[in-house]
N, C-alpha and C positions, 0 to 999 in steps of 0.2 A: 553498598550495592545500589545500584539505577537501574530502573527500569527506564523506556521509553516508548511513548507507542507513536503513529501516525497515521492519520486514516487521509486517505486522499478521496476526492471526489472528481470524478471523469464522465467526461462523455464518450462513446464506444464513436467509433466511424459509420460503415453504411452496415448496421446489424436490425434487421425485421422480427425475429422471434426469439424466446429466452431459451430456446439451443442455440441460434447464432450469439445471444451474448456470452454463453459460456464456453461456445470456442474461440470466444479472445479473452475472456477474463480467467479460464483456468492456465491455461500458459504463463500468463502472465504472475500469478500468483507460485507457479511451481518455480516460476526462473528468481523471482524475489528471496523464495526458497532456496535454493539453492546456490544462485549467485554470494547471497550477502549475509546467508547464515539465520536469517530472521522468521518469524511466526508471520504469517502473513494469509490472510483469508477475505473472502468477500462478506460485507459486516451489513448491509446495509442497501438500501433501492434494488433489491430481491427480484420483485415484481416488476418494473420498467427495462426496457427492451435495450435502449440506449444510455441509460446514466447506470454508474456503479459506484458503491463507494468500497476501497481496500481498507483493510485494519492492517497496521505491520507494527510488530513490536522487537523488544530487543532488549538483553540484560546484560551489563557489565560492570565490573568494579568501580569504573572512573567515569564522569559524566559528560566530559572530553568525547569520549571515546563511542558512546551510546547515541549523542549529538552527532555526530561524524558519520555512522552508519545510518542513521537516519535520512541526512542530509544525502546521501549518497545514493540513498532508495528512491528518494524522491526525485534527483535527478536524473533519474534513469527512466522512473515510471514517465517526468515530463517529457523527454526523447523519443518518447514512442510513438511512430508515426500514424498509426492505427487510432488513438486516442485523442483527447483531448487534456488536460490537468483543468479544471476549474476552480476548485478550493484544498486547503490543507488544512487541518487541524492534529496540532503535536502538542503532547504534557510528559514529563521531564517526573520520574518519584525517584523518590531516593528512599533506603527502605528506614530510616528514622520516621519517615512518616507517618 
């Protein structure tokens, strides 16, 4: 079994208060959801108006497979016109760990 997780770090477009960032950042998080099957929440720069960072994780047999849906989230989240992508940070368990 693999686990996988991804946290991306973004900057929001033109958002002034932490209700406007949470109406680009909860959408965003349900469609991740939904879309690609994955756990996905906001982990991180809570407090600023425009940076956010996403958690997205994901478990599967094969680590193929885990890699793949990953890779797949993240290019979705860089697509977003609304956003920015600034950094990614991904770690790979396997459950021998």
């Amino acid at each position: 079994m693999f686990t996988g997780t991804l946290v991306v770090d973004v900057l929001l477009g033109d958002v002034h208060s932490l209700k406007g960032k949470r109406a680009v950042v909860r959408p965003i998080v349900a469609e991740l959801r939904r879309r690609y099957s994955v756990s996905a929440a906001e982990v991180g720069d809570t407090d600023l108006h425009r940076r956010a960072q996403l958690g997205i994780a994901t478990v599967a047999g094969d680590a193929g497979h885990v890699t793949a849906v990953l890779d797949t989230c993240e290019r979705w989240v860089a697509g977003r016109p609304d956003i920015e992508l600034l950094s990614t940070h991904r770690q790979l368990f396997s459950s021998e760990d």
